[in-house]
C-alpha positions as CSV (number, residue, x, y, z in Angstrom):
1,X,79.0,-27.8,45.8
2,X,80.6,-28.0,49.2
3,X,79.1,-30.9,51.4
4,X,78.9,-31.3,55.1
5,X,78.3,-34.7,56.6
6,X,76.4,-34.4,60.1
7,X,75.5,-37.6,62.2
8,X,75.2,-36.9,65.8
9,X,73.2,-34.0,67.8
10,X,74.6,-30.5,67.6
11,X,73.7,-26.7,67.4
12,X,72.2,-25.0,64.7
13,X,74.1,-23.7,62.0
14,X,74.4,-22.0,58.7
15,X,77.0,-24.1,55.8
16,X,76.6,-22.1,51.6
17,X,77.1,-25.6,50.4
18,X,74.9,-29.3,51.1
19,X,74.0,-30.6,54.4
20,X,73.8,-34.5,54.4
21,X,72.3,-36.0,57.8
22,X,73.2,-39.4,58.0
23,X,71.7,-40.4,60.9
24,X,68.3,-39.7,63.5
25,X,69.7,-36.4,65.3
26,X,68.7,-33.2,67.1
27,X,69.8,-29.8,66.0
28,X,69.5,-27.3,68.2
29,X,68.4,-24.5,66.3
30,X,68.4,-23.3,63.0
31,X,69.8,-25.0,60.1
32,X,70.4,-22.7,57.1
33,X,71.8,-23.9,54.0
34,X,71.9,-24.5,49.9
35,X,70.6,-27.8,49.8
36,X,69.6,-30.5,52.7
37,X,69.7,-34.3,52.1
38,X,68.6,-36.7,54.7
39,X,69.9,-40.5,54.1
40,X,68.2,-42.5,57.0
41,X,64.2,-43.7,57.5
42,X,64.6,-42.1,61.2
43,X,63.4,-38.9,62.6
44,X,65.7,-35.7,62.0
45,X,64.6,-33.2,64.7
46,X,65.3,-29.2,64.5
47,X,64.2,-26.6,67.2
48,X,64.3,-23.8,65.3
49,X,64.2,-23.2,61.6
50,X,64.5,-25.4,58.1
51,X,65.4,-23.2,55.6
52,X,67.4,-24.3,52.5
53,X,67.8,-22.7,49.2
54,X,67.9,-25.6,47.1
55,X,66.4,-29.0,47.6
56,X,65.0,-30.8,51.5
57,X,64.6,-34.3,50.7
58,X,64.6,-37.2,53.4
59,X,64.0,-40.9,53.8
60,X,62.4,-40.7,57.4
61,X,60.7,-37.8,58.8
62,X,61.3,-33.8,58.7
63,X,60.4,-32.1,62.0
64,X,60.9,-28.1,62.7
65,X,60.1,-26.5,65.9
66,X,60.2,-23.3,63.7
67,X,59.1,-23.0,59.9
68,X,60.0,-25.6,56.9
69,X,61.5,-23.6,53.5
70,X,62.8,-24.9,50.5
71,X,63.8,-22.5,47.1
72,X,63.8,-25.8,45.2
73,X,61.0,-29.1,46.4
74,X,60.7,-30.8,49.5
75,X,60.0,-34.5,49.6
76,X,59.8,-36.8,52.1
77,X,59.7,-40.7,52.7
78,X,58.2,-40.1,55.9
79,X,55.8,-37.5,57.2
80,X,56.6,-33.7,57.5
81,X,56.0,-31.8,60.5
82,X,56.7,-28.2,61.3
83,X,55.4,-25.7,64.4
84,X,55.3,-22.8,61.7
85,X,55.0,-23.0,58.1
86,X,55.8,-24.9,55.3
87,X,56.8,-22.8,51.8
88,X,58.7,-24.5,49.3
89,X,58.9,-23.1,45.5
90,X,58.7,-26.4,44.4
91,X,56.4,-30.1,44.9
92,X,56.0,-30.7,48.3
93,X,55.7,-34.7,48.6
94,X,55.4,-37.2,51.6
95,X,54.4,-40.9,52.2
96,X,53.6,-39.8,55.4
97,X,51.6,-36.9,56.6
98,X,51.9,-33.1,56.1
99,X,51.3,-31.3,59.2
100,X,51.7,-27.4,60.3
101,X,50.4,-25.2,63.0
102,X,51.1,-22.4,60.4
103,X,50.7,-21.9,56.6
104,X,51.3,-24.9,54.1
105,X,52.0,-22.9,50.6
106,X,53.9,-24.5,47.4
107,X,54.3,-23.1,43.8
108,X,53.8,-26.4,42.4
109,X,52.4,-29.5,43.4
110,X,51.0,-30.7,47.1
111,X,50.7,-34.6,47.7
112,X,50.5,-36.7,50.8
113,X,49.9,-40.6,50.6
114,X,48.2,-40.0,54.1
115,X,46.8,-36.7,55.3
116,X,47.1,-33.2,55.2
117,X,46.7,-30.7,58.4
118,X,47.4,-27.0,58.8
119,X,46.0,-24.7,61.3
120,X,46.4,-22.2,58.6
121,X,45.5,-22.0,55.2
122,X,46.9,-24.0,52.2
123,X,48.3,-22.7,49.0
124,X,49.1,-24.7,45.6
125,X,49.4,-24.1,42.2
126,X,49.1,-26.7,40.0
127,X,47.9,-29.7,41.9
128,X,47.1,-31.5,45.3
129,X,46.4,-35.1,46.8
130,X,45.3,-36.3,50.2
131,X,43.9,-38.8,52.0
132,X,42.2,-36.1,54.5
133,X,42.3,-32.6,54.6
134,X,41.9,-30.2,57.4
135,X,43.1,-26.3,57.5
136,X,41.1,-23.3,57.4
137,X,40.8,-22.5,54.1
138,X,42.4,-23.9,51.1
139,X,43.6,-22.0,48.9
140,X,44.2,-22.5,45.1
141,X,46.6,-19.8,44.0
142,X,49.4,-17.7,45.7
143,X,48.5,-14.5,44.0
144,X,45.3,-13.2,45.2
145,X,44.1,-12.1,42.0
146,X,44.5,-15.1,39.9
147,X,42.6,-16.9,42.6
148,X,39.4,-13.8,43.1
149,X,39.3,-14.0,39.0
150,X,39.2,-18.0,39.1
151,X,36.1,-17.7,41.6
152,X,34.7,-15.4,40.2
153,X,34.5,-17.0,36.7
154,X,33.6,-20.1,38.3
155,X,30.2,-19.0,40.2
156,X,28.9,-17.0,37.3
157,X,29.1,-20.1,35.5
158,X,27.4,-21.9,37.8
159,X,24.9,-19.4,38.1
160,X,25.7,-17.7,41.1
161,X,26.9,-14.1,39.8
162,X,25.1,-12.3,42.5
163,X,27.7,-14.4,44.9
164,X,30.2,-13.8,42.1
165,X,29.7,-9.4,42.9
166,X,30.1,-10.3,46.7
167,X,33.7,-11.2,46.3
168,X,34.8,-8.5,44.1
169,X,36.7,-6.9,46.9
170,X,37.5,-7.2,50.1
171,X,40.1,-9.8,52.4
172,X,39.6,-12.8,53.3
173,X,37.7,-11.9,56.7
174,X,35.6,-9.5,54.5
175,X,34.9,-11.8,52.1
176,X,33.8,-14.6,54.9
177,X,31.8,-12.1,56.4
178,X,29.9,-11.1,53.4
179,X,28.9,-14.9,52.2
180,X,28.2,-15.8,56.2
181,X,25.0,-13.6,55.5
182,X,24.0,-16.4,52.7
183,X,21.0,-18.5,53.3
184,X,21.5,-22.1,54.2
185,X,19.7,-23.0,50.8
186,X,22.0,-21.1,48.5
187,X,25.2,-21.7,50.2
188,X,24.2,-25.8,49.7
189,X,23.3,-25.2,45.8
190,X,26.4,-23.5,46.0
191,X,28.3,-26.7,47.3
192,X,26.1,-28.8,45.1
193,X,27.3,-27.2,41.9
194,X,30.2,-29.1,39.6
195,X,33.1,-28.4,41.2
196,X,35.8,-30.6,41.1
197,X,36.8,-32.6,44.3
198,X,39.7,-29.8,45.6
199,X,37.2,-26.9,44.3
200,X,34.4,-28.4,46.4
201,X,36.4,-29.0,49.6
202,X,37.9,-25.1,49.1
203,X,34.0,-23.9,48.4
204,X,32.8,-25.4,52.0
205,X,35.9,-23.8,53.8
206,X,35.2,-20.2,52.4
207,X,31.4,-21.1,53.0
208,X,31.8,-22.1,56.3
């Protein structure tokens, strides 16, 4: 794979082949490109847009003025920061913090040795670790239906299958709506019930 070496401030760019950062910079825009490998514990600053197709891994921290997307993991010695959203298809991993005015979604794994913020909602697949948590609603699945089915199953074997009915159809705003008109008592049985820690956490959000 073709490698290009960057260590001082510049525009945004697109390279088909590796982008190594070797030192704190600014970009100026978008960076597009296979794979991105950051070598230095200092901030790496874009305007505009992170996208890579392969890998985004750094020893400091990742900051976007635009959205964060990786077609492999993104990992992070630091913490990772973006204006927009986050999407990798792999782990998404930091020491730091995970933070996003937008959508934080990964097809694998989430983890954070400190905490997790999103002003959106939060999608993972397999597994994810925090310190803190705060988005609007956290969700465990990318595809809708996996996720309704998963619910579903889960309060009906609890013993809510009345609540179970409720989210049969509908969006997300539907869906809110409909279990806002729960009493106080049932949505805390609700909460009360054996979920796991990341189940209970995602039952208060959609309760909420």
């Amino acid at each position: 794979m073709k490698e290009k070496r960057i260590s001082k401030d510049c525009e945004g760019f697109k390279f088909d082949g590796k982008v190594i950062i070797e030192k704190g910079i600014t970009i100026n825009g978008n960076l597009e490109c296979a794979e991105l490998e950051i070598l230095i514990f200092e901030r790496v600053r874009v305007e505009g847009n992170i996208s890579s197709e392969g890998n985004i891994s750094s020893e400091g921290n990742i900051y976007s003025g635009g959205y964060i997307s990786s077609g492999g993991y993104i990992s992070s010695e630091g913490n990772i920061y973006s204006e927009g959203n986050i999407y990798s298809k792999g782990n998404i991993s930091s020491k730091g913090n995970i933070s996003s005015k937008g959508n934080i979604s990964s097809k694998g794994n989430i983890s954070s040795k400190g905490n997790i913020y999103s002003k959106g909602d939060i999608y993972f697949s397999y597994h994810i670790a925090y310190k803190k948590i705060s988005c609007r609603l956290i969700r465990i699945a990318s595809n809708t239906t996996f996720e309704r089915n998963f619910w579903r199953e889960k309060l009906t074997l609890f013993g809510f299958k009345k609540v179970s009915e409720m989210i049969k159809e509908g969006c997300v705003d539907s869906i809110k709506e409909k279990l806002s008109t729960l009493s106080i008592s049932c949505k805390k049985k609700i909460i009360n019930a054996k979920w796991t820690k990341v189940e209970k956490e995602a039952i208060k959000l959609w309760l909420k």
